[in-house]
mmCIF file as gemmi writes it, N, C-alpha and C atoms, coordinates in Angstrom:
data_model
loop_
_atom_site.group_PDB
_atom_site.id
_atom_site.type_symbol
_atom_site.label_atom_id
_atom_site.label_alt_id
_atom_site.label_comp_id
_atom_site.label_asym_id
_atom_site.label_entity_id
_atom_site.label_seq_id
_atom_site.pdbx_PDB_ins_code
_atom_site.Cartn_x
_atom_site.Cartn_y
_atom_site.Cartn_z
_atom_site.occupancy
_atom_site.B_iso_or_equiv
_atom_site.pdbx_formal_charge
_atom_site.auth_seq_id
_atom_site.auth_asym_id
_atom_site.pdbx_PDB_model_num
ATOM 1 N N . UNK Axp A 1 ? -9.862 6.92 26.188 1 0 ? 1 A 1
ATOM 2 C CA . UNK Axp A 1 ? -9.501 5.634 25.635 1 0 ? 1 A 1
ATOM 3 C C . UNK Axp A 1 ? -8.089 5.736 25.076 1 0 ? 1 A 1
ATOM 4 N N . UNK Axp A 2 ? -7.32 4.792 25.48 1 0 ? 2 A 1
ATOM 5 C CA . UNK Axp A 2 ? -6.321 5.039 25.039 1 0 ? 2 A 1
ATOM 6 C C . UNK Axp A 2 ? -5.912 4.145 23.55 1 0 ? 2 A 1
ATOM 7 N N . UNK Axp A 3 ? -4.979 4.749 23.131 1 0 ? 3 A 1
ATOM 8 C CA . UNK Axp A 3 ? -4.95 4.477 21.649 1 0 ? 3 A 1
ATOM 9 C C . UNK Axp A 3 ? -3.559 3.9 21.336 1 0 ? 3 A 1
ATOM 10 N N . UNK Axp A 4 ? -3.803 2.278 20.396 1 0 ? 4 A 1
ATOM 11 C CA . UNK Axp A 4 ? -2.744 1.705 20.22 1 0 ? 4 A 1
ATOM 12 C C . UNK Axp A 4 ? -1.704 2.671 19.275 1 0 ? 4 A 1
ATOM 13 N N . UNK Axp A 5 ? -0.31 1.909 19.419 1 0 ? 5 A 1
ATOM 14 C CA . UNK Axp A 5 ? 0.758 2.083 18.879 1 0 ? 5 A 1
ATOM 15 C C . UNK Axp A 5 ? 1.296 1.085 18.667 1 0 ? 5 A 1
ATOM 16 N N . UNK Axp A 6 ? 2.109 1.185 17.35 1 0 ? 6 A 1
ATOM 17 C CA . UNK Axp A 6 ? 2.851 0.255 16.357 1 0 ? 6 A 1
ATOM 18 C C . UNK Axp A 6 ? 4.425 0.536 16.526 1 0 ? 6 A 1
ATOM 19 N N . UNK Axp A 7 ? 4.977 -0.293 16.831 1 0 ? 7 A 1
ATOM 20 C CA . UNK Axp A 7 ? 6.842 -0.205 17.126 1 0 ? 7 A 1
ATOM 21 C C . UNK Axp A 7 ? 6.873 -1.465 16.436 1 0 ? 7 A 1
ATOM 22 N N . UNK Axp A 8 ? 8.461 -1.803 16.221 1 0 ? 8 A 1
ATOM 23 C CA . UNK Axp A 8 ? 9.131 -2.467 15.411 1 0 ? 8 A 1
ATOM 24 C C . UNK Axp A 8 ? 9.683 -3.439 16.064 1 0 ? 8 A 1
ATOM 25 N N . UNK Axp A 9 ? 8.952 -4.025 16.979 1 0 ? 9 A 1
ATOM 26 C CA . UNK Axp A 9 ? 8.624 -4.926 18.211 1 0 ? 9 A 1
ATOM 27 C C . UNK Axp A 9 ? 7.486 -5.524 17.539 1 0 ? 9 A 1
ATOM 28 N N . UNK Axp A 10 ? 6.517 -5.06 17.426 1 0 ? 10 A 1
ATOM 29 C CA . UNK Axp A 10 ? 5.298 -5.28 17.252 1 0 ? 10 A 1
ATOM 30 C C . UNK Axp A 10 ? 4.85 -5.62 15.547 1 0 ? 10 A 1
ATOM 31 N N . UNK Axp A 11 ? 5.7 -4.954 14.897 1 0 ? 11 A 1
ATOM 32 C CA . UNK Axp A 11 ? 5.345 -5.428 13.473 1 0 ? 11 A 1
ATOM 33 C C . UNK Axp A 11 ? 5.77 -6.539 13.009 1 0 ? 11 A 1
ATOM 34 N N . UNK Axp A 12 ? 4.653 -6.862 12.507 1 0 ? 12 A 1
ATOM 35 C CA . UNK Axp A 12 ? 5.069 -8.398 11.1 1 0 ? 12 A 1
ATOM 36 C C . UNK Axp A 12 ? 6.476 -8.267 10.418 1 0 ? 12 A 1
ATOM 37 N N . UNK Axp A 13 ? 6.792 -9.606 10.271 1 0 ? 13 A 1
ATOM 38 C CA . UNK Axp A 13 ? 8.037 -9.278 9.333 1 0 ? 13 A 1
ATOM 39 C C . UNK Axp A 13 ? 7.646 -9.566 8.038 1 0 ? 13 A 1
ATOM 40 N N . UNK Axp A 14 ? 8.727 -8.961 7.296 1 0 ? 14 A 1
ATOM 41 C CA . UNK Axp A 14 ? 7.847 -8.616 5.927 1 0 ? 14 A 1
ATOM 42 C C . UNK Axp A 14 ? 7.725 -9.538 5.197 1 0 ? 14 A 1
ATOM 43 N N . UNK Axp A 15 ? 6.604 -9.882 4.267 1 0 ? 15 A 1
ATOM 44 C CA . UNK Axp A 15 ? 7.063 -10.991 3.357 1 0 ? 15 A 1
ATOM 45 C C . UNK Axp A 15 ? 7.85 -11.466 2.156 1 0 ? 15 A 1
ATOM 46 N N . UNK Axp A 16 ? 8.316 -12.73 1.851 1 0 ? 16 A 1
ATOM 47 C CA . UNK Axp A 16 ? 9.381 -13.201 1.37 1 0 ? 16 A 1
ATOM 48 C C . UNK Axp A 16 ? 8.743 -12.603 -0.816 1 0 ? 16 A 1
ATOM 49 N N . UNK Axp A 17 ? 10.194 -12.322 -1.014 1 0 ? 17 A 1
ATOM 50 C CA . UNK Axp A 17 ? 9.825 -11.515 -2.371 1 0 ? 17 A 1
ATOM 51 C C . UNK Axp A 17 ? 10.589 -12.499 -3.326 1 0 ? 17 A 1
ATOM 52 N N . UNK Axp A 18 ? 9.85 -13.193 -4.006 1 0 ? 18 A 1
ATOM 53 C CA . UNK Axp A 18 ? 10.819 -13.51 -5.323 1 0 ? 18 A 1
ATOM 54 C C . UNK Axp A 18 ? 11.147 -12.929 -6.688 1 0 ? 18 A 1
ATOM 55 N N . UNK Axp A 19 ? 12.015 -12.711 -7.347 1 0 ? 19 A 1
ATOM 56 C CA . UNK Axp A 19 ? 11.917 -12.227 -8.572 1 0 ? 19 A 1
ATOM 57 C C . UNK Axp A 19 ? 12.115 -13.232 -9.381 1 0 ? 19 A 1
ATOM 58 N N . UNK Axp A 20 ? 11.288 -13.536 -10.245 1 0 ? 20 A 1
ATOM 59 C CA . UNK Axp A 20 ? 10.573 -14.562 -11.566 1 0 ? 20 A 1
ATOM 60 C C . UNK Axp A 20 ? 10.836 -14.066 -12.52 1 0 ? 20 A 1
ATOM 61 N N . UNK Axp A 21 ? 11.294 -14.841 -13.948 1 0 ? 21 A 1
ATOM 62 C CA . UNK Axp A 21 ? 11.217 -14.597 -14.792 1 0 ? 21 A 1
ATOM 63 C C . UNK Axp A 21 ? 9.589 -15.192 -15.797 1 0 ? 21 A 1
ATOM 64 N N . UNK Axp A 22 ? 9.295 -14.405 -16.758 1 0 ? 22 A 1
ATOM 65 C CA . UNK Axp A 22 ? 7.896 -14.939 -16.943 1 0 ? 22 A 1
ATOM 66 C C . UNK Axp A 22 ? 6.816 -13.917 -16.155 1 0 ? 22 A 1
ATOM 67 N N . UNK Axp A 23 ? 5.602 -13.954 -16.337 1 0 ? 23 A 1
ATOM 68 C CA . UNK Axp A 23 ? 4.21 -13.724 -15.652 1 0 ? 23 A 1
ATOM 69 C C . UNK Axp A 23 ? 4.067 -14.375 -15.186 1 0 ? 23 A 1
ATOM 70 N N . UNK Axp A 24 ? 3.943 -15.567 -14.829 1 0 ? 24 A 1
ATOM 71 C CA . UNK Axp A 24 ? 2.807 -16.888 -14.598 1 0 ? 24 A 1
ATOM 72 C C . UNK Axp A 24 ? 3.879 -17.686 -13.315 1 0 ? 24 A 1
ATOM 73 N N . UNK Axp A 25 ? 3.447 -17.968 -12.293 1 0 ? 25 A 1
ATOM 74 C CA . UNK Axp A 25 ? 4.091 -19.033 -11.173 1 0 ? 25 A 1
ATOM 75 C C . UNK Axp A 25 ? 3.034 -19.362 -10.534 1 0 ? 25 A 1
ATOM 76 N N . UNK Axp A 26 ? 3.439 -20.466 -9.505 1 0 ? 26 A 1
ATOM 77 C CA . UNK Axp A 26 ? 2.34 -20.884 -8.512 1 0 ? 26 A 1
ATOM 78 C C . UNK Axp A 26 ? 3.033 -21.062 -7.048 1 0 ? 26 A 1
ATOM 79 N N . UNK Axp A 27 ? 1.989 -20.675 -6.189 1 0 ? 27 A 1
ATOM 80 C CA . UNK Axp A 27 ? 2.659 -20.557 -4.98 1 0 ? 27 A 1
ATOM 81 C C . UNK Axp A 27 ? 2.29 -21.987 -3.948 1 0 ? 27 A 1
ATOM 82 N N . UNK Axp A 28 ? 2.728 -22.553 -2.878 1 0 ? 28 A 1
ATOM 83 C CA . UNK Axp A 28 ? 2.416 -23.518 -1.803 1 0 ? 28 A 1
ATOM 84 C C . UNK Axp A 28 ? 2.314 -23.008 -0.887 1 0 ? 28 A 1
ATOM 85 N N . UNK Axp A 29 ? 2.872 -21.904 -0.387 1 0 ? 29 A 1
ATOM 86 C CA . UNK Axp A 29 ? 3.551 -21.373 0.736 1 0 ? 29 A 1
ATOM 87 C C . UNK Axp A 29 ? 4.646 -22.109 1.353 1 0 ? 29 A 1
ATOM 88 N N . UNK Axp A 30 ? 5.575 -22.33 0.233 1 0 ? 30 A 1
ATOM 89 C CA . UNK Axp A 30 ? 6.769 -23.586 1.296 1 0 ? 30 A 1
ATOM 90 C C . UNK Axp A 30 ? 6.266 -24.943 0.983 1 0 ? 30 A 1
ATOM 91 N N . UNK Axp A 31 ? 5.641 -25.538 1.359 1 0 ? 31 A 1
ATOM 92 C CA . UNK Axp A 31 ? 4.737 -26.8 1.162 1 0 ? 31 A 1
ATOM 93 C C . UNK Axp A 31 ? 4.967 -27.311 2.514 1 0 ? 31 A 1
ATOM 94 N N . UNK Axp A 32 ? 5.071 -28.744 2.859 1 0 ? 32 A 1
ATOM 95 C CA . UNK Axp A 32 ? 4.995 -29.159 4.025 1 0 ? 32 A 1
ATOM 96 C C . UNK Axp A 32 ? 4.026 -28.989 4.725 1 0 ? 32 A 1
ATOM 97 N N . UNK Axp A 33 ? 3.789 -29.545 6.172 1 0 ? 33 A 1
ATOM 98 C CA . UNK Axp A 33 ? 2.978 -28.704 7.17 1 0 ? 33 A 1
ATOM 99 C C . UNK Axp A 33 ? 2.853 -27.656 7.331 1 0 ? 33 A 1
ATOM 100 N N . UNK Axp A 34 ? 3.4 -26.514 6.749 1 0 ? 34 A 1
ATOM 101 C CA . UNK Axp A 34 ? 3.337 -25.167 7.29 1 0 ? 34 A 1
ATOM 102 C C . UNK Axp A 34 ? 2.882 -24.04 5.896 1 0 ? 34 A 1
ATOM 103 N N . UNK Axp A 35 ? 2.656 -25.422 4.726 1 0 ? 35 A 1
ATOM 104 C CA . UNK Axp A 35 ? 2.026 -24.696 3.628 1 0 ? 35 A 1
ATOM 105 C C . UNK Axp A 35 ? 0.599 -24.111 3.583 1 0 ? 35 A 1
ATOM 106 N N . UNK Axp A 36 ? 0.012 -24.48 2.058 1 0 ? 36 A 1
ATOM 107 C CA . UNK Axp A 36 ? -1.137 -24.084 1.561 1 0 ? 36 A 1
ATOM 108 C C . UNK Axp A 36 ? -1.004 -24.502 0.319 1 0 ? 36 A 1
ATOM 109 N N . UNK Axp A 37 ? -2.69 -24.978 0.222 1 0 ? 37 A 1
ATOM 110 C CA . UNK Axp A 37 ? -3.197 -25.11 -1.438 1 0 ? 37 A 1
ATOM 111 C C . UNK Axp A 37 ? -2.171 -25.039 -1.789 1 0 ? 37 A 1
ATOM 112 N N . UNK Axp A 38 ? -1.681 -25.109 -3.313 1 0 ? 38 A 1
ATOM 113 C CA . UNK Axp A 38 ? -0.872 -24.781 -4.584 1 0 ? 38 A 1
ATOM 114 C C . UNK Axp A 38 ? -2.294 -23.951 -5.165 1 0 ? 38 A 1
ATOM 115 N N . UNK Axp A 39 ? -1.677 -22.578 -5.636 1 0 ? 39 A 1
ATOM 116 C CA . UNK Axp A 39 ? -2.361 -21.596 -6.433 1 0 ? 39 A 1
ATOM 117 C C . UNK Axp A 39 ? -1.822 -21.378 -7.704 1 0 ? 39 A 1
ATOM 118 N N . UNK Axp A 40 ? -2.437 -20.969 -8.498 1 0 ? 40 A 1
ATOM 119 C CA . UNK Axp A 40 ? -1.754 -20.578 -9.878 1 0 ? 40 A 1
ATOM 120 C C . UNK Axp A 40 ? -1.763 -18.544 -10.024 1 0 ? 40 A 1
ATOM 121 N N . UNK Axp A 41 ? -0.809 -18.039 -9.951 1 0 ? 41 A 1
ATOM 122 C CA . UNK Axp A 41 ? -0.627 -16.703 -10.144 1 0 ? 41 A 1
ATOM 123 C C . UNK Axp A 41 ? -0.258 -16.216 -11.363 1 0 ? 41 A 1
ATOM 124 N N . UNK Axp A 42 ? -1.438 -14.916 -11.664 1 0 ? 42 A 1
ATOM 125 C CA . UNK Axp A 42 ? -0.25 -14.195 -13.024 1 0 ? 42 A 1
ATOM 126 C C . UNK Axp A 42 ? -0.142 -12.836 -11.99 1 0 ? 42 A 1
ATOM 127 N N . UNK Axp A 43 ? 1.152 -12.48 -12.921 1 0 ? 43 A 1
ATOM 128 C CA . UNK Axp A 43 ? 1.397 -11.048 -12.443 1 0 ? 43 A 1
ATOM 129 C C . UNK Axp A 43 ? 1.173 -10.116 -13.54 1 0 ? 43 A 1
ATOM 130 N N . UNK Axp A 44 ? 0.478 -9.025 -12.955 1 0 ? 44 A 1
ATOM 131 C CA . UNK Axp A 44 ? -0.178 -7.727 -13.45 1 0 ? 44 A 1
ATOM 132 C C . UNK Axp A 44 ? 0.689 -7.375 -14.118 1 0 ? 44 A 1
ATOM 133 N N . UNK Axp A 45 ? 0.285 -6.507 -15.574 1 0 ? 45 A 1
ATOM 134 C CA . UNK Axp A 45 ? 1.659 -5.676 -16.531 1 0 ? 45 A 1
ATOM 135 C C . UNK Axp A 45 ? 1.653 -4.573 -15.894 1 0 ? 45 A 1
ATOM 136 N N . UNK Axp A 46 ? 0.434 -4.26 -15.391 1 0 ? 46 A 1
ATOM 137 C CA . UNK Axp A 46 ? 0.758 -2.559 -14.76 1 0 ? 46 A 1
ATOM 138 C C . UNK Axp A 46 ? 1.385 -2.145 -13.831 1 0 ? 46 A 1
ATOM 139 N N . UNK Axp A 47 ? 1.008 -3.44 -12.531 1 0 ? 47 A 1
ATOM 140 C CA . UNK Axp A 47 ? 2.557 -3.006 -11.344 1 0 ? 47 A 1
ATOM 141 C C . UNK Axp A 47 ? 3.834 -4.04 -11.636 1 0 ? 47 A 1
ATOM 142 N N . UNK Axp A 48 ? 3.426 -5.178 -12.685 1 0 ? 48 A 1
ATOM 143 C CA . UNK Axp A 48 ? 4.428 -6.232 -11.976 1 0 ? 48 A 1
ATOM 144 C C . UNK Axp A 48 ? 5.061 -7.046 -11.303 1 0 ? 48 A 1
ATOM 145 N N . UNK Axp A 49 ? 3.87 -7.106 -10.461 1 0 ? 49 A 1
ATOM 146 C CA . UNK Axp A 49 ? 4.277 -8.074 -9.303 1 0 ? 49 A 1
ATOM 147 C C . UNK Axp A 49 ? 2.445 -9.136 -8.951 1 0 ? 49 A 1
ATOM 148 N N . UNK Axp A 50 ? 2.734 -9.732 -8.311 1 0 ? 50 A 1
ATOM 149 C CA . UNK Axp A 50 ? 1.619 -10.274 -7.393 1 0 ? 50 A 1
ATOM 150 C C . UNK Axp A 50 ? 1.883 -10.949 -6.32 1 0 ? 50 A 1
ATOM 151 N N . UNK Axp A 51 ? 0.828 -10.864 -5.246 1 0 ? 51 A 1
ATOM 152 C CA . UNK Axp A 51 ? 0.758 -11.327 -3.673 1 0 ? 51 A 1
ATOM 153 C C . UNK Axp A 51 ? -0.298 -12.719 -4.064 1 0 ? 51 A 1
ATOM 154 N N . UNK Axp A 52 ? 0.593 -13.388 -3.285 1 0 ? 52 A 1
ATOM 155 C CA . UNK Axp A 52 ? -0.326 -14.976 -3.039 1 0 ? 52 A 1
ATOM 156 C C . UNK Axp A 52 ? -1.353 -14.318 -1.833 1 0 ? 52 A 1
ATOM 157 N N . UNK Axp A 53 ? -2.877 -15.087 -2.248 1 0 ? 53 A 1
ATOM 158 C CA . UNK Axp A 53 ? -3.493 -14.411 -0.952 1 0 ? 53 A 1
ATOM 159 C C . UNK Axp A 53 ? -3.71 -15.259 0.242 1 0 ? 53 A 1
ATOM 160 N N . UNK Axp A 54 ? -3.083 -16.503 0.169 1 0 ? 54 A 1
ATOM 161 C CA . UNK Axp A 54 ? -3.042 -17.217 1.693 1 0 ? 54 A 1
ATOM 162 C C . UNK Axp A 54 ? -1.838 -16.771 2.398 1 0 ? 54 A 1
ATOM 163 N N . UNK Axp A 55 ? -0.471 -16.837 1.684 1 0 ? 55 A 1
ATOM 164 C CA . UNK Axp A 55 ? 0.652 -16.223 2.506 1 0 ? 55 A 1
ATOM 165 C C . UNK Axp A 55 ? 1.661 -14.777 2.62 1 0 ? 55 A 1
ATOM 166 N N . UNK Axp A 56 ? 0.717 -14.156 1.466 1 0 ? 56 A 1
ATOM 167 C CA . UNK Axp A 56 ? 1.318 -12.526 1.126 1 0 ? 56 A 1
ATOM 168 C C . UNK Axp A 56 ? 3.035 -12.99 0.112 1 0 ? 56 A 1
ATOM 169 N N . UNK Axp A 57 ? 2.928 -14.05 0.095 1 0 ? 57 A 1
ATOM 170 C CA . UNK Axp A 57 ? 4.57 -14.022 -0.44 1 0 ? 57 A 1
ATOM 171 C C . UNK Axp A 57 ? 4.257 -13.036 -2.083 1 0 ? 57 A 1
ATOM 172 N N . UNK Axp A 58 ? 5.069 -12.343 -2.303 1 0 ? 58 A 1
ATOM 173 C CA . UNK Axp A 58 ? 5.361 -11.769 -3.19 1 0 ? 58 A 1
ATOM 174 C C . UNK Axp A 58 ? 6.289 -11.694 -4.489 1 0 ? 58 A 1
ATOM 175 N N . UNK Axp A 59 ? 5.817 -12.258 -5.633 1 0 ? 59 A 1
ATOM 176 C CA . UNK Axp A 59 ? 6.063 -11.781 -6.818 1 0 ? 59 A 1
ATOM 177 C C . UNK Axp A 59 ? 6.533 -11.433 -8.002 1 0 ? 59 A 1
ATOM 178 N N . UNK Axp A 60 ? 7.739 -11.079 -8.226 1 0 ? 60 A 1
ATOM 179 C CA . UNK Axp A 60 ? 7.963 -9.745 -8.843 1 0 ? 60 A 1
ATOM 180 C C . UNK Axp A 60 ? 8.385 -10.276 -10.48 1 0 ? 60 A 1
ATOM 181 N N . UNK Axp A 61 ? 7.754 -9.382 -11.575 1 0 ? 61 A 1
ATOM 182 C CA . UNK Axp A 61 ? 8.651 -9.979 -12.797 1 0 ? 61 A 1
ATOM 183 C C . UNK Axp A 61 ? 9.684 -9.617 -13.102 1 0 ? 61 A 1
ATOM 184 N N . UNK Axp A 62 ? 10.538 -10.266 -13.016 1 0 ? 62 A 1
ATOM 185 C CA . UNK Axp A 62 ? 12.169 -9.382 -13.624 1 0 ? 62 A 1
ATOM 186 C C . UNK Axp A 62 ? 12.028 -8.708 -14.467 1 0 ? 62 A 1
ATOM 187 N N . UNK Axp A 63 ? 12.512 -7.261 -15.243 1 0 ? 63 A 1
ATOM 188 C CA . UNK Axp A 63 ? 12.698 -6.554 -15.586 1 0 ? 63 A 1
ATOM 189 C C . UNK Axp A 63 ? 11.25 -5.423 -15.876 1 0 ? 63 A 1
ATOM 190 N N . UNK Axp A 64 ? 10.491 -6.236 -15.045 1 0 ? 64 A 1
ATOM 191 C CA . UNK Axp A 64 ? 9.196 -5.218 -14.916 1 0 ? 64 A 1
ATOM 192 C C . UNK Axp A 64 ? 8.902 -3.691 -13.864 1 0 ? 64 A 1
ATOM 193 N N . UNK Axp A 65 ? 7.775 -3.68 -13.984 1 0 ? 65 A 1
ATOM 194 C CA . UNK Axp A 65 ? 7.873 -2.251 -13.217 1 0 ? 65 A 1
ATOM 195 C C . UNK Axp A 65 ? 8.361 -2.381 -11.834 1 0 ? 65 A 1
ATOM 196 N N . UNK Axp A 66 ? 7.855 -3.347 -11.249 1 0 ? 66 A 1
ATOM 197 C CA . UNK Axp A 66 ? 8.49 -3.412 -9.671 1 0 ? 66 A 1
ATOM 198 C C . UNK Axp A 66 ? 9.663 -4.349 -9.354 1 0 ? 66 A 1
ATOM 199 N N . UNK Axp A 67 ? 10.429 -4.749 -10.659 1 0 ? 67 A 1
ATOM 200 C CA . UNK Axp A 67 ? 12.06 -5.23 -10.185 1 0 ? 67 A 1
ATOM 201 C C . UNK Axp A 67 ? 12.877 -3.55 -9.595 1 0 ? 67 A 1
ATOM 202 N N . UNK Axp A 68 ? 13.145 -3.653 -8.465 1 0 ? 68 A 1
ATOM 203 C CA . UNK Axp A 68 ? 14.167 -2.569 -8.46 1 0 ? 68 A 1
ATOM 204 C C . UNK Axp A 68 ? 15.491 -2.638 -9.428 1 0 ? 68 A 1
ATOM 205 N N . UNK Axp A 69 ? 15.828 -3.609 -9.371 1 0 ? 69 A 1
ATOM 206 C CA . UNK Axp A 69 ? 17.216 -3.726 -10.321 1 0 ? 69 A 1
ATOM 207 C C . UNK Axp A 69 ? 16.783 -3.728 -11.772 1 0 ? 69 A 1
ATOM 208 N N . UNK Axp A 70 ? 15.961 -3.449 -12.377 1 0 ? 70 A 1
ATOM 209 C CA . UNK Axp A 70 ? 15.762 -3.485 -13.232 1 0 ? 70 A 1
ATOM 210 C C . UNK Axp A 70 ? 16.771 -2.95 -14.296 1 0 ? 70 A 1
C-alpha cells in the first residue's frame, strides 16, 4: 500500500493571525457570504492566544506569551 505524502503543493495555507489588545474578541470569519456565526472568544493566560473553531483564524494577546514581538 502505498503511503501518502505532504509537499508544499499540497498544504493548507496557514491561518490569518491577529494580534489584539485585551483577552476577549469575537470572530465572523470575514462576514459576508464566505463567513460564520459571530463567536465570542477569550484568550488563554497560559498560551495567549486562541483559534476560532469554525475558521482556525488565530488570536494572539499583545504582549502575552505568544506575541513574538513581545
Amino acid at each position: 500500500m502505498a503511503m501518502a505524502t505532504t509537499t508544499t503543493a499540497n498544504a493548507l495555507p496557514a491561518p490569518e493571525v491577529f494580534v489584539i489588545d485585551g483577552h476577549r474578541t469575537s470572530c465572523d470569519g470575514g462576514g459576508g457570504a464566505l463567513g460564520h456565526p459571530k463567536v465570542w472568544l477569550e484568550i488563554d493566560h497560559d498560551t495567549g492566544f486562541v483559534e476560532c473553531g469554525y475558521c482556525d483564524r488565530r488570536f494572539v494577546e499583545r504582549g502575552g506569551p505568544a506575541d513574538g514581538g513581545a
